[in-house]
Every structure is written in C-alpha cells, then in structure tokens.
C-alpha positions as CSV (number, residue, x, y, z in Angstrom):
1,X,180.0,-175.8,-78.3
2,X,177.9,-178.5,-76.8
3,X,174.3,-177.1,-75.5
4,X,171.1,-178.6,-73.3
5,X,167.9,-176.3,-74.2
6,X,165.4,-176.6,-71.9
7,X,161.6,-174.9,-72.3
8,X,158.4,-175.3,-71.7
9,X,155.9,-176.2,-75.3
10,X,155.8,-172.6,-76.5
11,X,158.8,-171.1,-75.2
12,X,160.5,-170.5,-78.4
13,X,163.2,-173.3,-78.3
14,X,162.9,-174.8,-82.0
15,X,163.1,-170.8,-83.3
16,X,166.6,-169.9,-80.7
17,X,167.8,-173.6,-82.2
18,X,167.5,-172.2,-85.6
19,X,169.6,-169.3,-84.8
20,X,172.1,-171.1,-83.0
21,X,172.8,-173.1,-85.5
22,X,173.4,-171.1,-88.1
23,X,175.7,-168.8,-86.0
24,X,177.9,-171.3,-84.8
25,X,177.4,-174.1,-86.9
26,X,176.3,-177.1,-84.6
27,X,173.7,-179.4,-84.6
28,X,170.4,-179.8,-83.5
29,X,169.9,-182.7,-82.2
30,X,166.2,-183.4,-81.2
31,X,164.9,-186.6,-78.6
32,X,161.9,-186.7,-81.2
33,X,163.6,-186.9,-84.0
34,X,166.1,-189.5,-82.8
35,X,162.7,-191.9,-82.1
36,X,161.6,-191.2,-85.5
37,X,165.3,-192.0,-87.5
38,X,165.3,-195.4,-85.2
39,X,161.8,-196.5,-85.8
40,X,162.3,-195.3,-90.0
41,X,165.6,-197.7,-89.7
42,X,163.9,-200.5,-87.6
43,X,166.8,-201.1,-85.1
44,X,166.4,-202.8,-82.2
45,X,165.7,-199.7,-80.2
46,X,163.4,-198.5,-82.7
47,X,161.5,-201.5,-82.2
48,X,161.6,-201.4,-78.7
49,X,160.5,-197.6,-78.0
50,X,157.9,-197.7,-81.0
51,X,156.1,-201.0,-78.8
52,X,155.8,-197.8,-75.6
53,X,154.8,-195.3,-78.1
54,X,151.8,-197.2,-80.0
55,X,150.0,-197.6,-76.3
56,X,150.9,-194.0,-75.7
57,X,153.1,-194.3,-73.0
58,X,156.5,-192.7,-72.2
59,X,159.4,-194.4,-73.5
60,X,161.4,-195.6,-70.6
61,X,165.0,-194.1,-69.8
62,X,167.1,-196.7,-70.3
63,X,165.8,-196.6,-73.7
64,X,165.9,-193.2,-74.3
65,X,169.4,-193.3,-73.3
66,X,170.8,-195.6,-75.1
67,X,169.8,-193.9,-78.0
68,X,171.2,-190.8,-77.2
69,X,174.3,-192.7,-76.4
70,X,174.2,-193.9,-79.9
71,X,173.9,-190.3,-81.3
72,X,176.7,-188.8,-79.7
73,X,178.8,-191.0,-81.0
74,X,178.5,-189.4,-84.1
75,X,179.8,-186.3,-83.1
76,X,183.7,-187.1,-82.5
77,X,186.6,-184.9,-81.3
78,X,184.9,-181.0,-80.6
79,X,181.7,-181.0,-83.1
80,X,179.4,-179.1,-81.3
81,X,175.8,-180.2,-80.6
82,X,172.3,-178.7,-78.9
83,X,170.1,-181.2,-77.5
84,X,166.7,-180.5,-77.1
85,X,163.8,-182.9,-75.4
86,X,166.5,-184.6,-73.3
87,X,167.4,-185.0,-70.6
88,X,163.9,-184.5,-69.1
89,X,165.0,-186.4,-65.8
90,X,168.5,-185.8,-63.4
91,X,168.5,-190.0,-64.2
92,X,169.0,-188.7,-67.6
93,X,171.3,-185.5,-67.0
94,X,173.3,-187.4,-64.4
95,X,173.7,-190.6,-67.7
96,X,174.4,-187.2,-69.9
97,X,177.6,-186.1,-67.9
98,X,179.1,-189.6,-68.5
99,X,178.7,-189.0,-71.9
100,X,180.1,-185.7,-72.8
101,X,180.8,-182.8,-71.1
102,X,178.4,-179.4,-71.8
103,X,179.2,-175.9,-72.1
104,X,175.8,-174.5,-71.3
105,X,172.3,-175.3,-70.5
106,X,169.9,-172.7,-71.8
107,X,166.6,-172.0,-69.5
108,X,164.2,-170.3,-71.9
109,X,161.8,-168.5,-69.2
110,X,158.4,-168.0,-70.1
111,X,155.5,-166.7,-67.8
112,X,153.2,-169.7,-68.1
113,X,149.9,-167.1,-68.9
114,X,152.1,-166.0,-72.3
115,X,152.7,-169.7,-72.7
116,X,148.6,-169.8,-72.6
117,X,148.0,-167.2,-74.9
118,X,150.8,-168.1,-77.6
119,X,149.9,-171.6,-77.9
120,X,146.1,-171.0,-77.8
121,X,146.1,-168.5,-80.4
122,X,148.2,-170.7,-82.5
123,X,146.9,-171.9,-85.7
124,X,148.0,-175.1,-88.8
125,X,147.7,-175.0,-92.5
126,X,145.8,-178.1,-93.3
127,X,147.3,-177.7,-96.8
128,X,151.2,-177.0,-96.2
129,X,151.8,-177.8,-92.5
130,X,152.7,-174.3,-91.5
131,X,152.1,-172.7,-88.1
132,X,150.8,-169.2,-88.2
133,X,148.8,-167.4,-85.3
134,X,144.7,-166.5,-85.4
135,X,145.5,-162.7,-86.7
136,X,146.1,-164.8,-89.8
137,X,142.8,-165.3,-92.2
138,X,144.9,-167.2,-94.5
139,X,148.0,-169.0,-94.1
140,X,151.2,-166.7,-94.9
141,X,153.2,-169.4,-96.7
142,X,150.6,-171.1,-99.0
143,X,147.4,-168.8,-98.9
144,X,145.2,-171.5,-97.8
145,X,142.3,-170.3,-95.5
146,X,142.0,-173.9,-93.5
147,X,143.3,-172.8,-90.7
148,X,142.9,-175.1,-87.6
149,X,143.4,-175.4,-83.8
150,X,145.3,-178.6,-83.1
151,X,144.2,-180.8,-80.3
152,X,147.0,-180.3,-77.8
153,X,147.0,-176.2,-78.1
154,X,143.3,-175.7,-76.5
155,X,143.5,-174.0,-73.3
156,X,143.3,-176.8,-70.6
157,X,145.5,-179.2,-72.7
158,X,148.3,-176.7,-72.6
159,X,147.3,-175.9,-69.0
160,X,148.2,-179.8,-68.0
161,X,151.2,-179.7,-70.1
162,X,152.9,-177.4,-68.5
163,X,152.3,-178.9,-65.1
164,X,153.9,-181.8,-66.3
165,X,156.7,-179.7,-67.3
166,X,156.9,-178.2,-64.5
167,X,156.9,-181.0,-62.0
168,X,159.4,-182.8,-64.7
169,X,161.8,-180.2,-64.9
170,X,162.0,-178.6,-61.4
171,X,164.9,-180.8,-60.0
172,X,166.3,-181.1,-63.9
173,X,166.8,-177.3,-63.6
174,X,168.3,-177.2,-60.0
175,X,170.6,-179.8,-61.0
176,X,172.3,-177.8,-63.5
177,X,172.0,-174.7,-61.0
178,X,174.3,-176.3,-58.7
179,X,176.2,-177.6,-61.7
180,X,177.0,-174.3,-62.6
181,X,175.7,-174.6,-66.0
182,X,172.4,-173.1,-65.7
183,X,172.2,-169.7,-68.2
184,X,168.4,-168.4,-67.1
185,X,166.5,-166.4,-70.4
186,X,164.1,-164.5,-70.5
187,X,162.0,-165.4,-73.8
188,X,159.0,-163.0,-73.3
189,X,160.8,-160.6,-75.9
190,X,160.8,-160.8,-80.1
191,X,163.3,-164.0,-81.4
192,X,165.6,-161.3,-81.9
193,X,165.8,-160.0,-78.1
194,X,166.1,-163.4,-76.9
195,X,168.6,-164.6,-79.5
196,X,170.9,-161.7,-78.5
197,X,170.5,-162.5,-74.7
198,X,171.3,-166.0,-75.3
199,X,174.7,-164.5,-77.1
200,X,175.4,-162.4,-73.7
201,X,175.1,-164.7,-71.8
202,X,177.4,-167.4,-73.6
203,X,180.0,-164.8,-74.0
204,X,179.6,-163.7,-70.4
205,X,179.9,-167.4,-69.1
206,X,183.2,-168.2,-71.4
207,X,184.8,-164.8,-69.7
C-alpha cells in the first residue's frame, strides 16, 4: 500500500502514521526527516537544501524532489510507503505520479477552531521532550513539572499557519479529487475513531 497523508499542524497525522504502520507494515516516510538524513550524510542535496534552510527559507522543489526521488528508490517491487510533508504543491504531486503510482491520499479534516484549541493547549517537557496538553501539572512520561508553550503553538502563530496551509494545499487537494484518490476524514474524534474510519474507507475504496 503506497499512501499521501495530508493535514493541517494538529490534525493528528504523526499519531494515524503510527497506526498504519503497525497494521500494515509500511513505512513512514517523512519530507523532514529526509532533510535531516541528507544534511547528517552531507550529500550534495544535503548541502544544497541546508544553504535554504539556515536563512529560513523554503527549500525549493526541484530540491525537494530530487530527494524524494532518491527515497523511493529504496522501496523496490510492492513495499508499501506513507509519505507525509510532501507533496505540498500539484508541481510536486504532478513529479510524484512519475514516480510511483498511489493507492490513497488521506485528507485528515479538522475544523480549524479545534486545530486552535489543540495546539494552544499543547504543552513540552523541557527534561524528556515529550508533548502532553495543559491539564498536565507534570509531564506524564518523566514527572518533570517544566512544562512549556513552544513558540509556534501560541494562538496567532498557529492562526497564520494554517492559512498557509490552506492556501498551499487547496489546489493539492482538488488535484487528487479529480484524481480519484482523495479519501476525506474526519479527525475531530479519539485516535481510535479516526483510525477505524481511515480502515473503512481503504477497504471501501479497494471494493
């Protein structure tokens, strides 16, 4: 099964990617982490995206592409895959279909005021690293009480992110609608209610 997940920050992607992965056995292939194993190994696109990145600007698609060109070809005969962060653009999804040819691409739907109020209320460990939510006095995996806000999850911060989503993703998500590879969920439930929607629908589009 090869898979595109597409979300907005806070729609539950990395937790569904967890899921699917263990029930079908594929990997999990995110854009992020393919920058970080390039720029770790120093190859030439390493080099080249790191140079965007250290000014903080977006790395450009041909870049990005190549890359994920590079990935795939890891992943020979029918090993299954989910890519998540890319493609962001149709330039990229359009480049994507000349590379392999996708099963599904899974629309996790979030109302954009739940979006708010998850990510706002969301809370680090400055000892471990874990991610728990401001119900929490002390973090649930280590005990630690310093507990912080991160920069990008304040309210008007997440605010502009999703309208960059938004206006990123608009014609991403029509494309695959007239591809007929669009599977539309709604993630408002518990990881569980979404997980077995996500099933439904697969099982629904392979009959």
């Amino acid at each position: 099964m090869r898979l595109v997940l597409l979300g907005a920050p806070g729609a539950g992607k990395g937790t569904q990617a967890a899921l699917l992965k263990e029930k079908f056995n594929i990997a999990h292939v995110s854009t992020g982490d393919i920058f970080r194993e390039n720029i770790k190994n120093n190859t030439p696109l390493g080099s080249q995206a790191k140079t965007f990145m250290d000014k903080g600007e977006l790395v450009p698609d041909d870049i990005v592409m190549n890359m994920i060109a590079d990935k795939l070809k890891e992943f020979k005969d029918n090993a299954g895959f989910m890519l998540d962060g890319f493609p962001r653009t149709v330039k990229q999804a359009e480049f994507l279909k000349t590379q392999t040819k996708l099963d599904a691409v899974i629309l996790f739907d979030v109302p954009d005021d739940e979006i708010v109020r998850r990510l706002s209320s969301r809370r680090m460990c400055k000892a471990c690293g874990g991610i728990t939510d401001s119900s929490h006095k002390n973090c649930p995996s280590c005990g630690s009480s310093d507990l912080f806000t991160r920069d990008d999850d304040h309210e008007d911060v997440i605010k502009s992110r999703l309208k960059t989503f938004h206006e990123q993703t608009e014609k991403l998500i029509d494309f695959y609608r007239s591809e007929g590879l669009l599977l539309n969920v709604n993630a408002s439930g518990t990881p569980e209610e979404i997980f077995n929607s996500v099933l439904d629908l697969l099982n629904h589009d392979k009959n």
